[in-house]
mmCIF file of the N, C-alpha and C atoms, coordinates in Angstrom:
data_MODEL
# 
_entry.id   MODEL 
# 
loop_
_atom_site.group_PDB 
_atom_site.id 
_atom_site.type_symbol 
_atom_site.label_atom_id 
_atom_site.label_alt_id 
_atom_site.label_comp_id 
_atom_site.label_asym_id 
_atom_site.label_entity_id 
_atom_site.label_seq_id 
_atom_site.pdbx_PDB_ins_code 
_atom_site.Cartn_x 
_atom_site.Cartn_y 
_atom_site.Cartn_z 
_atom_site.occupancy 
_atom_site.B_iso_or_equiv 
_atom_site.pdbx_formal_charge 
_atom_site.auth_seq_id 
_atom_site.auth_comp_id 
_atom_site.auth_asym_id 
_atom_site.auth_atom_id 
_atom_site.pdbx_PDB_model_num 
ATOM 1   N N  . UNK A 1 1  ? -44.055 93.362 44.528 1.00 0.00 ? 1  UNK A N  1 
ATOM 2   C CA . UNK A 1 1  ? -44.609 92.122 45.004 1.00 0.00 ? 1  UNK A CA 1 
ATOM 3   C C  . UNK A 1 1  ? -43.567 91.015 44.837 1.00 0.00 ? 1  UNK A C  1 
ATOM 4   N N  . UNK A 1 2  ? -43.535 90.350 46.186 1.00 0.00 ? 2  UNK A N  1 
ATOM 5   C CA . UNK A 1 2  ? -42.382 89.167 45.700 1.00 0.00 ? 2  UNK A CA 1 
ATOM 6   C C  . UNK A 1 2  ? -42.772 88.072 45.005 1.00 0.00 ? 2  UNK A C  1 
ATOM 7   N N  . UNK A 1 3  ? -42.127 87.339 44.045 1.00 0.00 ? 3  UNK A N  1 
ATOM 8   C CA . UNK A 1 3  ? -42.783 86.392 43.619 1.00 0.00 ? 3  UNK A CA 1 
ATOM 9   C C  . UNK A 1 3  ? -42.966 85.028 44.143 1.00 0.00 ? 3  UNK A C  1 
ATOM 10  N N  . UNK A 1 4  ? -44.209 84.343 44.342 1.00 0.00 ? 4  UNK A N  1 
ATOM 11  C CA . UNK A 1 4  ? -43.994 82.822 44.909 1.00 0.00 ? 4  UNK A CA 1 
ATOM 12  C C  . UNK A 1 4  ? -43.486 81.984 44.395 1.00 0.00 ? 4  UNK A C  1 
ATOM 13  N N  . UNK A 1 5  ? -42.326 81.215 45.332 1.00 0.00 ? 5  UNK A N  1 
ATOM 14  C CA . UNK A 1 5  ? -41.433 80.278 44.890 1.00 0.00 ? 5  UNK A CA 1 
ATOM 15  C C  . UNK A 1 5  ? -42.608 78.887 44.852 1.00 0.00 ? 5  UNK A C  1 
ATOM 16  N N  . UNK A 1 6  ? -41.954 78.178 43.703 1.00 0.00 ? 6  UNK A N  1 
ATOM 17  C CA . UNK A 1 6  ? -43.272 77.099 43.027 1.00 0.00 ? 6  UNK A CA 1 
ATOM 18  C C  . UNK A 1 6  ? -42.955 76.128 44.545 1.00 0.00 ? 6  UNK A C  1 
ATOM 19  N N  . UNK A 1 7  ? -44.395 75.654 44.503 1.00 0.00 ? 7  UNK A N  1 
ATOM 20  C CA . UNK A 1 7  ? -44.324 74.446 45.518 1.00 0.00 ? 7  UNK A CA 1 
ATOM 21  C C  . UNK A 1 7  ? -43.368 73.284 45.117 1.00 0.00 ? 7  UNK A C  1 
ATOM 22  N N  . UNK A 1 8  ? -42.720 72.526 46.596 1.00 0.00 ? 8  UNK A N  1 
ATOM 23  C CA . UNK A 1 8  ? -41.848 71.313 46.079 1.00 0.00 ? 8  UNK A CA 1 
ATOM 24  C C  . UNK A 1 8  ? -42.191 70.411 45.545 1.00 0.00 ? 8  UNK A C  1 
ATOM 25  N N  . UNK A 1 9  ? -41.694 69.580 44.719 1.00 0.00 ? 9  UNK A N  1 
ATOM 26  C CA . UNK A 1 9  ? -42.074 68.279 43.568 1.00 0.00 ? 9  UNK A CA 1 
ATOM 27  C C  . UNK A 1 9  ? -42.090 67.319 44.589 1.00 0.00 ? 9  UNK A C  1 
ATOM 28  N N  . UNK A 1 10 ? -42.702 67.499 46.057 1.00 0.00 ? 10 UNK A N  1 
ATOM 29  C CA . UNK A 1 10 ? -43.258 65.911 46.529 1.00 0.00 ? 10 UNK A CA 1 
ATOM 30  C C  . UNK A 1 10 ? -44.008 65.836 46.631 1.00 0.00 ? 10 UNK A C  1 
ATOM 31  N N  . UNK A 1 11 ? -44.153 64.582 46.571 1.00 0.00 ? 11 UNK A N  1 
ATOM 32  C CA . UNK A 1 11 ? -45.500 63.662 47.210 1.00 0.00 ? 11 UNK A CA 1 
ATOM 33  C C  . UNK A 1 11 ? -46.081 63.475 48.958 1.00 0.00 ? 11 UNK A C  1 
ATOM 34  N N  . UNK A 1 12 ? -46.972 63.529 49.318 1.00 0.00 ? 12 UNK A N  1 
ATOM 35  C CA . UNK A 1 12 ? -47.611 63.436 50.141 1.00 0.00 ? 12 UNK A CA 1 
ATOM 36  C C  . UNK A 1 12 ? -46.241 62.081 51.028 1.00 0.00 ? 12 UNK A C  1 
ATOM 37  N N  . UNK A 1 13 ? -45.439 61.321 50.673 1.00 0.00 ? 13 UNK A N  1 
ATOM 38  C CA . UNK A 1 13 ? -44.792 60.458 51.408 1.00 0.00 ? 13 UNK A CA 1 
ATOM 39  C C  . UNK A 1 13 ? -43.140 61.604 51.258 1.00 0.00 ? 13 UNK A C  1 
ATOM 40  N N  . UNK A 1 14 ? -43.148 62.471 50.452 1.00 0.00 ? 14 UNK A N  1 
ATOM 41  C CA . UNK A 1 14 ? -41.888 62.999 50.278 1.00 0.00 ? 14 UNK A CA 1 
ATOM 42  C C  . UNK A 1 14 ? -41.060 62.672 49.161 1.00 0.00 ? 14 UNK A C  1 
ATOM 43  N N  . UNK A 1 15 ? -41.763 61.776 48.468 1.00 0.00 ? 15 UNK A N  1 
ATOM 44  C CA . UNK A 1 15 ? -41.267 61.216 46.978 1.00 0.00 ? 15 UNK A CA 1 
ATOM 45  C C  . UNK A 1 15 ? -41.314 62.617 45.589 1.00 0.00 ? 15 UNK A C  1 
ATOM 46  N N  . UNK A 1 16 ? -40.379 62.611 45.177 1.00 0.00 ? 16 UNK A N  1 
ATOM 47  C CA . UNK A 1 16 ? -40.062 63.437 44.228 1.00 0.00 ? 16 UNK A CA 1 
ATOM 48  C C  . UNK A 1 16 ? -40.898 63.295 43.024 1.00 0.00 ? 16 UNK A C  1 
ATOM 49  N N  . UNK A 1 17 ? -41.790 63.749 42.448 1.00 0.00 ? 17 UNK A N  1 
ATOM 50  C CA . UNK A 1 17 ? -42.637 63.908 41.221 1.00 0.00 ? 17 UNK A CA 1 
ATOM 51  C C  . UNK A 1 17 ? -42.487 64.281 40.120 1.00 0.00 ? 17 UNK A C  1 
ATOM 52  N N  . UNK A 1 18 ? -42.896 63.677 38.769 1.00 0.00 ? 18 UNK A N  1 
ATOM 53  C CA . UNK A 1 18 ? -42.477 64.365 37.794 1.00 0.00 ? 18 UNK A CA 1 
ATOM 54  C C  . UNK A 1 18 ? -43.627 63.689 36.696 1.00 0.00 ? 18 UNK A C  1 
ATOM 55  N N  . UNK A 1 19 ? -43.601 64.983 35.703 1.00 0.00 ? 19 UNK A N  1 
ATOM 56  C CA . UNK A 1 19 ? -44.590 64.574 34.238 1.00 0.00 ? 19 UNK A CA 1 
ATOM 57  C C  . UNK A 1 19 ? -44.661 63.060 34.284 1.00 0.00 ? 19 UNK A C  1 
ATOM 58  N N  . UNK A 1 20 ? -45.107 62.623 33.922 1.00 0.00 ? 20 UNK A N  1 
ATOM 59  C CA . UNK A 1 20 ? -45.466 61.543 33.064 1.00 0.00 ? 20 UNK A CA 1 
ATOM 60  C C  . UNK A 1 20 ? -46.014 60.028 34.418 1.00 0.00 ? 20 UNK A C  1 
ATOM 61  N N  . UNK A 1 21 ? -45.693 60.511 35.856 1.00 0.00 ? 21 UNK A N  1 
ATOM 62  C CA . UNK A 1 21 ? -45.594 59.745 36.937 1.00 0.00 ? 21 UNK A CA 1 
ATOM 63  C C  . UNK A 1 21 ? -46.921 59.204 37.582 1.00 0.00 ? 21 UNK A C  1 
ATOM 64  N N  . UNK A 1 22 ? -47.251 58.281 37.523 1.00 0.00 ? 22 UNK A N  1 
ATOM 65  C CA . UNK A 1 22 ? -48.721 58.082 37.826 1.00 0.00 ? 22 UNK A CA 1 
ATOM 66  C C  . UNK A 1 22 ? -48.693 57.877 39.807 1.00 0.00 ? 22 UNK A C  1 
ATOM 67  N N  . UNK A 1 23 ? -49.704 58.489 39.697 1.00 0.00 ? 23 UNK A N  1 
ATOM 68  C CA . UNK A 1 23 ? -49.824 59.066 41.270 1.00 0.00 ? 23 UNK A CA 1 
ATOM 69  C C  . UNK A 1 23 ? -51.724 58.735 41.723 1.00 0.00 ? 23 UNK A C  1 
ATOM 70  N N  . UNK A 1 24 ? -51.666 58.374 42.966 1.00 0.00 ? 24 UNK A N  1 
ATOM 71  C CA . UNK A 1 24 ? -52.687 57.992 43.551 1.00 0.00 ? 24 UNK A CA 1 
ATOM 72  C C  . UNK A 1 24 ? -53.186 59.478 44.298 1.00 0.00 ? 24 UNK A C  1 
ATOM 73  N N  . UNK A 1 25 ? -54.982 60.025 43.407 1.00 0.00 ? 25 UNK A N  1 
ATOM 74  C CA . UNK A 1 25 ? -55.446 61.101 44.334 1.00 0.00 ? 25 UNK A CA 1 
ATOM 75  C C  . UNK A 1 25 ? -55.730 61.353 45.445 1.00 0.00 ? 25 UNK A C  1 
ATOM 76  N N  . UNK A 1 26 ? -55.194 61.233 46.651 1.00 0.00 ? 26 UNK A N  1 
ATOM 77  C CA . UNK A 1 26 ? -55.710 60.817 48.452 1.00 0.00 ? 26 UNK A CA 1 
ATOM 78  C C  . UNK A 1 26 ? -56.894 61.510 48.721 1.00 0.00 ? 26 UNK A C  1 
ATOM 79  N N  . UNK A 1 27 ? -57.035 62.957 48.305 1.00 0.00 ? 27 UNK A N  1 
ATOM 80  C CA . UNK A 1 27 ? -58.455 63.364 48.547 1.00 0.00 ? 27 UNK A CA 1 
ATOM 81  C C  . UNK A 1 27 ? -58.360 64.674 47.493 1.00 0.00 ? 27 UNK A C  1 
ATOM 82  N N  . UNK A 1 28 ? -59.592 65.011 47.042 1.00 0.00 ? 28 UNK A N  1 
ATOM 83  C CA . UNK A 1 28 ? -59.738 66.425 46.207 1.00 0.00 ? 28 UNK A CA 1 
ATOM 84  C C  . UNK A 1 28 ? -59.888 67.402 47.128 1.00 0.00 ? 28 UNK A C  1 
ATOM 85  N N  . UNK A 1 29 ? -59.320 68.335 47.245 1.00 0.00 ? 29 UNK A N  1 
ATOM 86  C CA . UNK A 1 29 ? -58.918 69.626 48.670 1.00 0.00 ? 29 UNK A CA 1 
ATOM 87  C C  . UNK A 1 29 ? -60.404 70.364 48.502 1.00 0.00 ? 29 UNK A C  1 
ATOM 88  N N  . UNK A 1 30 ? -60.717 70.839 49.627 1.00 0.00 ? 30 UNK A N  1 
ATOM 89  C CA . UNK A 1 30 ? -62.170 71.936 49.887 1.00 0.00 ? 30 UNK A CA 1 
ATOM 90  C C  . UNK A 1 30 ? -61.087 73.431 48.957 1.00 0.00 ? 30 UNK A C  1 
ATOM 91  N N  . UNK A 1 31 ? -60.363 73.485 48.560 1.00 0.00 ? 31 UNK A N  1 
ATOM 92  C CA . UNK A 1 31 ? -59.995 74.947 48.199 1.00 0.00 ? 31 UNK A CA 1 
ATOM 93  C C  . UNK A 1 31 ? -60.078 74.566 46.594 1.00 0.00 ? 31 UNK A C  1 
ATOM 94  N N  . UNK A 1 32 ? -59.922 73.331 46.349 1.00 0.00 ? 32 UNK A N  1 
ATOM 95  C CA . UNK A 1 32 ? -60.568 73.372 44.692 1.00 0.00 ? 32 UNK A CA 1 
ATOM 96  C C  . UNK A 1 32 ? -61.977 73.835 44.219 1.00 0.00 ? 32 UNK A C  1 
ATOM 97  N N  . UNK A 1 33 ? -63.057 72.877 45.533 1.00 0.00 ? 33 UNK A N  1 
ATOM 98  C CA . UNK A 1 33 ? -64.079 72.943 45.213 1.00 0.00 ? 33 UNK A CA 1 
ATOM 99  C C  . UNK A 1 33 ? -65.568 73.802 45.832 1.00 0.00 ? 33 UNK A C  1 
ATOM 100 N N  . UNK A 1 34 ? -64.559 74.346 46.668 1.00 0.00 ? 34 UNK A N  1 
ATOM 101 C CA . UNK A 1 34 ? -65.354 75.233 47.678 1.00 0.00 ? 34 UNK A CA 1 
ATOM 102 C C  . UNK A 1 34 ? -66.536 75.985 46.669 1.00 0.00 ? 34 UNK A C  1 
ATOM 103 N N  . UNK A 1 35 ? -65.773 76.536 45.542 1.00 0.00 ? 35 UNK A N  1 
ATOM 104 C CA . UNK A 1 35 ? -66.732 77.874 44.968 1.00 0.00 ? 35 UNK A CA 1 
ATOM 105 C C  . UNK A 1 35 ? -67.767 77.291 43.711 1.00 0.00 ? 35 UNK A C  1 
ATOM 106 N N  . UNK A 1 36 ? -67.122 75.820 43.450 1.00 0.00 ? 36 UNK A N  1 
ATOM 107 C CA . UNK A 1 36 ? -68.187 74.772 42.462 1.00 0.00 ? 36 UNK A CA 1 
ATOM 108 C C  . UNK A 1 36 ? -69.120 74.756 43.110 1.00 0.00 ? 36 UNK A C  1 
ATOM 109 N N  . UNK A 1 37 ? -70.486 74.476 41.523 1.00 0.00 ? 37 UNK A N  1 
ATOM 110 C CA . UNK A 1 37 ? -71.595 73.976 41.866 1.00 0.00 ? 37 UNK A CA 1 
ATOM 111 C C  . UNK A 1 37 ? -71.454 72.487 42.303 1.00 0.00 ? 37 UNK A C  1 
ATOM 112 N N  . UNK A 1 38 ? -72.546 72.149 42.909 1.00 0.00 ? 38 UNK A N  1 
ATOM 113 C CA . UNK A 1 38 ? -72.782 70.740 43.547 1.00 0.00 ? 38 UNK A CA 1 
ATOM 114 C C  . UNK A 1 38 ? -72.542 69.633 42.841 1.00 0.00 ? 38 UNK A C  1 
ATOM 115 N N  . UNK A 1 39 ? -72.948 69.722 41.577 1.00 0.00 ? 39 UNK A N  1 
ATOM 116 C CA . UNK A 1 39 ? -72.490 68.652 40.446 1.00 0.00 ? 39 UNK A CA 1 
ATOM 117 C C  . UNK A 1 39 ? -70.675 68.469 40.157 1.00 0.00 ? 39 UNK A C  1 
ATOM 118 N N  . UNK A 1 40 ? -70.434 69.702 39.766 1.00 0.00 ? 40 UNK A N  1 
ATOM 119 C CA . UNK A 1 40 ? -68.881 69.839 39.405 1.00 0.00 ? 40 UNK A CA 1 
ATOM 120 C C  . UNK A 1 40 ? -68.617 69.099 40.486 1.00 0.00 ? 40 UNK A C  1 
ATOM 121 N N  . UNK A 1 41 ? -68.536 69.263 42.008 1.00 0.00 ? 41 UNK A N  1 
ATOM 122 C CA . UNK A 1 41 ? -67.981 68.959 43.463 1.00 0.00 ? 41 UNK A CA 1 
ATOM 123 C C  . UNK A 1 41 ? -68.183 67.786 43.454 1.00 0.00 ? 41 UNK A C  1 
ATOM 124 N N  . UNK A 1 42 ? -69.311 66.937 42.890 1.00 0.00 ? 42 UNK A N  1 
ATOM 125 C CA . UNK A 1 42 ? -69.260 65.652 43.486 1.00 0.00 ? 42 UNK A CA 1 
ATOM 126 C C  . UNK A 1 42 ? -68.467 65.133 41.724 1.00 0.00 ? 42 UNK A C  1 
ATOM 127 N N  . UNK A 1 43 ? -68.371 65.783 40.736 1.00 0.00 ? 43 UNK A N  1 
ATOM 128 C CA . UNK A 1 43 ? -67.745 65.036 39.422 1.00 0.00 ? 43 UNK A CA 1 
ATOM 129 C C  . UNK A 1 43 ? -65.932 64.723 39.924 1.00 0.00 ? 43 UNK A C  1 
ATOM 130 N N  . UNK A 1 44 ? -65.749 65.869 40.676 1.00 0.00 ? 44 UNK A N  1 
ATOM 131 C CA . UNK A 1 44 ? -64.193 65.785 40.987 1.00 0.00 ? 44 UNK A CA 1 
ATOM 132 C C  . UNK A 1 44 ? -64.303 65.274 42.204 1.00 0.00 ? 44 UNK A C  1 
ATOM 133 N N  . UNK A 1 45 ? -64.959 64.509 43.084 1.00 0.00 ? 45 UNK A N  1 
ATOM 134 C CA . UNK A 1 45 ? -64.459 63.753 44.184 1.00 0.00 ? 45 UNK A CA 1 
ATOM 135 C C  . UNK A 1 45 ? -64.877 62.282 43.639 1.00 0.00 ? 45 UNK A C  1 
ATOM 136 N N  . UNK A 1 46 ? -65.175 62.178 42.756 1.00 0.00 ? 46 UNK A N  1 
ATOM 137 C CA . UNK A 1 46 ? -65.024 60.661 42.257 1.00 0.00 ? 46 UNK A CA 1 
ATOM 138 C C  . UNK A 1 46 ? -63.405 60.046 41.644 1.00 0.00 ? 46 UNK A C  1 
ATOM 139 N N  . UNK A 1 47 ? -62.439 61.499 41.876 1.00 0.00 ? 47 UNK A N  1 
ATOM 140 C CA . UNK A 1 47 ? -61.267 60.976 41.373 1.00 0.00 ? 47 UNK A CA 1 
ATOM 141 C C  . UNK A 1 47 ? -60.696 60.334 42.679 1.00 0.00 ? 47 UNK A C  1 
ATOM 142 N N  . UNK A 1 48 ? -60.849 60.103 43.769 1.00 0.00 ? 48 UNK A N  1 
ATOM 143 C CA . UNK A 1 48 ? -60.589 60.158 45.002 1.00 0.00 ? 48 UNK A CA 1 
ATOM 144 C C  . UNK A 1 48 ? -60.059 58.604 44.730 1.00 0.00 ? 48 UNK A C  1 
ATOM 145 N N  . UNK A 1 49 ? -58.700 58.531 45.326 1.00 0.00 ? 49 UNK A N  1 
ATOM 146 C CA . UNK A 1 49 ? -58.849 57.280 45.217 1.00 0.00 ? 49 UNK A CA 1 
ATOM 147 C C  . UNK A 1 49 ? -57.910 56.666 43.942 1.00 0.00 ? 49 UNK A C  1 
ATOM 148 N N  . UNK A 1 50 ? -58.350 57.557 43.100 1.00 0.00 ? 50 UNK A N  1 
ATOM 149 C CA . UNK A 1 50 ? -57.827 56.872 41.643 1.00 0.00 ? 50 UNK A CA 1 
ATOM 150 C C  . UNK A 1 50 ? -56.630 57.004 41.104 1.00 0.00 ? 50 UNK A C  1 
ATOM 151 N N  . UNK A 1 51 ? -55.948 56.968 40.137 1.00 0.00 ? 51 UNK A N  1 
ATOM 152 C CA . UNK A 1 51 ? -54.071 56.117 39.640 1.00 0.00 ? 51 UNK A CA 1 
ATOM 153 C C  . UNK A 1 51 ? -54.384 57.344 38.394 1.00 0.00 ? 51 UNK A C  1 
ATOM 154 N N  . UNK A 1 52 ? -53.866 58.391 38.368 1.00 0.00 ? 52 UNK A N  1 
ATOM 155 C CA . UNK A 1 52 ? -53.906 59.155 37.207 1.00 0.00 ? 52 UNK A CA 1 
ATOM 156 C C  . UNK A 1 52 ? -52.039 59.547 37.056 1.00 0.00 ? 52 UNK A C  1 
ATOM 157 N N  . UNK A 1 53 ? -52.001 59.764 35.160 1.00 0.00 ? 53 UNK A N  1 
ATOM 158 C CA . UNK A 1 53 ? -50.889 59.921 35.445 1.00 0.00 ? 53 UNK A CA 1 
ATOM 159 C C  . UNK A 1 53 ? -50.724 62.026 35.503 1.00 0.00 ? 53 UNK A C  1 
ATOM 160 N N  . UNK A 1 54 ? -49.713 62.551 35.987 1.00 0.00 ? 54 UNK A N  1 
ATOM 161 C CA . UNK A 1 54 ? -49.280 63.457 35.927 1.00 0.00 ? 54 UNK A CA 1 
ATOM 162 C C  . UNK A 1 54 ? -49.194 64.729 34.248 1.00 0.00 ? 54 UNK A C  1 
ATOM 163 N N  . UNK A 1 55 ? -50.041 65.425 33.538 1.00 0.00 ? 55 UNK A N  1 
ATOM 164 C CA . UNK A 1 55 ? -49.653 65.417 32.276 1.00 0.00 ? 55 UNK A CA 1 
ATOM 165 C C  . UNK A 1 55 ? -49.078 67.008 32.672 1.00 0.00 ? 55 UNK A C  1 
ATOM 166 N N  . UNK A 1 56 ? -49.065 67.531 33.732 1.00 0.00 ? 56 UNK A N  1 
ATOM 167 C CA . UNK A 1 56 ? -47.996 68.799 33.498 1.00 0.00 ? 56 UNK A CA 1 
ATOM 168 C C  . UNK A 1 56 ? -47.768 69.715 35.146 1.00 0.00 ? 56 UNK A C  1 
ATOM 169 N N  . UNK A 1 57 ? -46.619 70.075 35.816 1.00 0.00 ? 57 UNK A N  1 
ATOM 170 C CA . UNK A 1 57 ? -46.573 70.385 36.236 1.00 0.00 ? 57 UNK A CA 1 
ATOM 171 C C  . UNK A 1 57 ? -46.032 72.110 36.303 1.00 0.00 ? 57 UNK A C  1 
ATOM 172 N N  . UNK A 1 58 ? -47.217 73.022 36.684 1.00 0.00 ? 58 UNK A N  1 
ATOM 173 C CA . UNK A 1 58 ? -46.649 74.068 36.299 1.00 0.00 ? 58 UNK A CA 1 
ATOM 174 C C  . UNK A 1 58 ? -46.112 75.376 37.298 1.00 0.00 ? 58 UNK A C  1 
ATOM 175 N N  . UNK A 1 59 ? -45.363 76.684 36.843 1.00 0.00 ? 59 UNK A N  1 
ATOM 176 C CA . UNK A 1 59 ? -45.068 77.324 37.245 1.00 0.00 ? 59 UNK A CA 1 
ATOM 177 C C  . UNK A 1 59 ? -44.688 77.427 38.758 1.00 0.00 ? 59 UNK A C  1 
ATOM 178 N N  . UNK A 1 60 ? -46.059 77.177 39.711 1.00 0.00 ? 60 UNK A N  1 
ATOM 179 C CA . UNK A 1 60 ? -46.026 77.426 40.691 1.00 0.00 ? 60 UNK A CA 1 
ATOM 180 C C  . UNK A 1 60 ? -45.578 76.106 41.545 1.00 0.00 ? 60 UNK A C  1 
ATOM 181 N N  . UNK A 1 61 ? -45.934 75.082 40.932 1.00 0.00 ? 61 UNK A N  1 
ATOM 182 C CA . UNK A 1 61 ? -45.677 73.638 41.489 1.00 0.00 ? 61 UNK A CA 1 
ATOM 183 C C  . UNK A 1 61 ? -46.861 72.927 41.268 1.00 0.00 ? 61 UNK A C  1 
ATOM 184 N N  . UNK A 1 62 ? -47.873 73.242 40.678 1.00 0.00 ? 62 UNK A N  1 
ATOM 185 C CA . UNK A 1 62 ? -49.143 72.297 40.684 1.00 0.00 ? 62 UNK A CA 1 
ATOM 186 C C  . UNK A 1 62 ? -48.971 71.292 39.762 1.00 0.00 ? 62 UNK A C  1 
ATOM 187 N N  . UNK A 1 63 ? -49.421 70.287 40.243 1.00 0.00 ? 63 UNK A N  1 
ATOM 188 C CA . UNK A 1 63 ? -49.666 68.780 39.300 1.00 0.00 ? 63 UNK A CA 1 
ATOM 189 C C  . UNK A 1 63 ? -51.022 68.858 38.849 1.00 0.00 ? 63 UNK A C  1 
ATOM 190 N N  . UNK A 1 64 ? -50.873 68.878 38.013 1.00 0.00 ? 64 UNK A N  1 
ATOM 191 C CA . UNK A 1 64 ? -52.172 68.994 36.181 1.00 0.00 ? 64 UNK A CA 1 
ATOM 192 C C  . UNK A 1 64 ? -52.365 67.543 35.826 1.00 0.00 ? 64 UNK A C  1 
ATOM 193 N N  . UNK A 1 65 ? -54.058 67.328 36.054 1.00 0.00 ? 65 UNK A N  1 
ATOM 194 C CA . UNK A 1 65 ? -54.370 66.256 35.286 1.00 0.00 ? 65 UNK A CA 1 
ATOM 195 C C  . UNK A 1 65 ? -55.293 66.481 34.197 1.00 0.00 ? 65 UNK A C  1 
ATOM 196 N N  . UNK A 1 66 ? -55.300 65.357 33.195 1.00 0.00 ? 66 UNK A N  1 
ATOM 197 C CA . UNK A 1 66 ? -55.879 65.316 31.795 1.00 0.00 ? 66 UNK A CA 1 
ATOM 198 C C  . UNK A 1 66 ? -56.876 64.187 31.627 1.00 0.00 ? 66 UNK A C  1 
ATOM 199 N N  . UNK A 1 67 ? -58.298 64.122 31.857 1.00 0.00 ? 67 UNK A N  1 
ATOM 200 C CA . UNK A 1 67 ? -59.011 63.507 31.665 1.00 0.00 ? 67 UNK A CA 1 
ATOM 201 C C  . UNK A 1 67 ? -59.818 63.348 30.761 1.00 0.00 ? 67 UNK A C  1 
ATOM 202 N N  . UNK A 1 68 ? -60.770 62.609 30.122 1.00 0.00 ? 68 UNK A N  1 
ATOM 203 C CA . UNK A 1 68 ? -61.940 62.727 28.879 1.00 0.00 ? 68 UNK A CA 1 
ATOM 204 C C  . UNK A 1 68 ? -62.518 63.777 29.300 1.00 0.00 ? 68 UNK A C  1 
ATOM 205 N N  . UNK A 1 69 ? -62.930 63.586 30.897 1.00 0.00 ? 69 UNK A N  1 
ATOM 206 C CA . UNK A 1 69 ? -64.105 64.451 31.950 1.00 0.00 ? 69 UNK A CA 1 
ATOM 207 C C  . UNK A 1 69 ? -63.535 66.201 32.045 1.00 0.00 ? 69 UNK A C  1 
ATOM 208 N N  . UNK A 1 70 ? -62.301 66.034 32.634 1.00 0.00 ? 70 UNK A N  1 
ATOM 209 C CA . UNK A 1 70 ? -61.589 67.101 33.121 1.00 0.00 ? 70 UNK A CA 1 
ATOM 210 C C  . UNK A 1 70 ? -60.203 67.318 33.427 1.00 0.00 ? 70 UNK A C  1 
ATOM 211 N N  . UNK A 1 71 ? -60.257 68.730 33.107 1.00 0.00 ? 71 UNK A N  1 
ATOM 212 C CA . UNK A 1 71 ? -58.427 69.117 33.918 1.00 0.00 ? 71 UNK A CA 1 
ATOM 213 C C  . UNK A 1 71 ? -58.661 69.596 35.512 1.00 0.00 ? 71 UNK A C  1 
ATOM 214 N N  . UNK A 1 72 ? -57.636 69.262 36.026 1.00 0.00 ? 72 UNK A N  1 
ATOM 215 C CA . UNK A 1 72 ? -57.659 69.779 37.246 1.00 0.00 ? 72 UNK A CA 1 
ATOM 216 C C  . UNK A 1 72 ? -56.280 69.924 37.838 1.00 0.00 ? 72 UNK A C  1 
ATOM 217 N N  . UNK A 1 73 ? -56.110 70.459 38.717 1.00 0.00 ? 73 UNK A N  1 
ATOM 218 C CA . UNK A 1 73 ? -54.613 70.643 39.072 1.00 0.00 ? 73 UNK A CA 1 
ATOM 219 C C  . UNK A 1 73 ? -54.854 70.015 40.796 1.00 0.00 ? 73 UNK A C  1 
ATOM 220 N N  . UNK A 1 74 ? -53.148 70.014 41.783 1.00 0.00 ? 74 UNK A N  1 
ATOM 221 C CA . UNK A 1 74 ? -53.924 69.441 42.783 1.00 0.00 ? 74 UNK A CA 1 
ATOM 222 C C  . UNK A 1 74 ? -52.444 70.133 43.397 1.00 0.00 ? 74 UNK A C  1 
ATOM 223 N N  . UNK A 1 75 ? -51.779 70.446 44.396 1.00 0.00 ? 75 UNK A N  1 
ATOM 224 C CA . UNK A 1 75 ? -51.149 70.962 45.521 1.00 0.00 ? 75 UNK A CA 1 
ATOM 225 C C  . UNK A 1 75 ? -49.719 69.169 44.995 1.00 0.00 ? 75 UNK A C  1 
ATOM 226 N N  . UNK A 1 76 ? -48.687 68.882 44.992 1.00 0.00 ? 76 UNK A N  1 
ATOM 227 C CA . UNK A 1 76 ? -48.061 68.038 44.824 1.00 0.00 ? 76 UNK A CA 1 
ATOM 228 C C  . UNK A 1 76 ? -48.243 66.907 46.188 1.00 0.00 ? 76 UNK A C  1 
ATOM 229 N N  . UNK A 1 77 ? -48.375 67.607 47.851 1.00 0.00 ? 77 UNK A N  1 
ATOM 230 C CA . UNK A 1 77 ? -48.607 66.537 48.890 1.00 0.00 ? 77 UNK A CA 1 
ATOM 231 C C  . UNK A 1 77 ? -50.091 66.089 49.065 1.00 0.00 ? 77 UNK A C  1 
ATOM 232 N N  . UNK A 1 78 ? -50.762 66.366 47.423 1.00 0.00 ? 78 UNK A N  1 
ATOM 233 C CA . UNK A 1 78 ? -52.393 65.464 47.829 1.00 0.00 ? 78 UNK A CA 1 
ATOM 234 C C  . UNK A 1 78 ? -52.499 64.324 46.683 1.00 0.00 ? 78 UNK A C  1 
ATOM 235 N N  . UNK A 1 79 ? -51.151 63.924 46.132 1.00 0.00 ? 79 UNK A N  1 
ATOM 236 C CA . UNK A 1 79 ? -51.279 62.608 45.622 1.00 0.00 ? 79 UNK A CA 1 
ATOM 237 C C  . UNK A 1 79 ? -50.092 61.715 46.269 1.00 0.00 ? 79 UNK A C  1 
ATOM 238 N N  . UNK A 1 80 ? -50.100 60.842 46.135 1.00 0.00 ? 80 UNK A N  1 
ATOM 239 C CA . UNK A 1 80 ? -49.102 60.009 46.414 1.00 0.00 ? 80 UNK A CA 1 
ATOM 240 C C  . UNK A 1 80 ? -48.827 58.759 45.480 1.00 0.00 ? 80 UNK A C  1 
ATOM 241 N N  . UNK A 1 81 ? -47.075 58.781 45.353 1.00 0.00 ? 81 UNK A N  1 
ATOM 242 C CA . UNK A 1 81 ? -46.362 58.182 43.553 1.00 0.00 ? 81 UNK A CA 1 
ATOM 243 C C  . UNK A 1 81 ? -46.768 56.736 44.203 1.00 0.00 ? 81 UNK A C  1 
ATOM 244 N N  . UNK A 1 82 ? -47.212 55.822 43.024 1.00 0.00 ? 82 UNK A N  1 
ATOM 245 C CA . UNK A 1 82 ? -47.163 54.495 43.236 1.00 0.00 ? 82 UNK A CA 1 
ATOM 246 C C  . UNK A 1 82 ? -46.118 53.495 42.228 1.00 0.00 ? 82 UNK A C  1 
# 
């Protein structure tokens, strides 16, 4: 099996990303939340919108967030750096 090369460190404008970078969520993707219950789905589209910072980007390329509420990860072109 070949292995997948990690997604690129941009942003939805093409801006380069990194730990600690606070980034605006443009939308929470249907492939996060497709298989959530109805509650979870509407808890993570209230991030929509919002200035979170970056607390880890891993292996594959995903940007990891750290909330009171929740972790979640997101594809690097569905936030954009402010």
């Amino acid at each position: 099996m070949t292995p997948t090369p990690p997604l690129p460190a941009l942003d939805a404008d093409g801006s380069t990303v990194q730990v600690g970078d606070r980034v605006v969520i443009i939308c929470i993707p249907h492939w996060l939340i497709h298989d959530l219950p109805a509650e979870d789905q509407a808890s993570l589209k209230t991030f929509e919108g919002k200035t979170l910072s970056i607390h880890e980007i891993d292996e594959f390329g995903y940007v990891w967030f750290s909330t009171q509420l929740r972790e979640f990860c997101l594809r690097p072109e569905e936030v954009r750096l402010v």
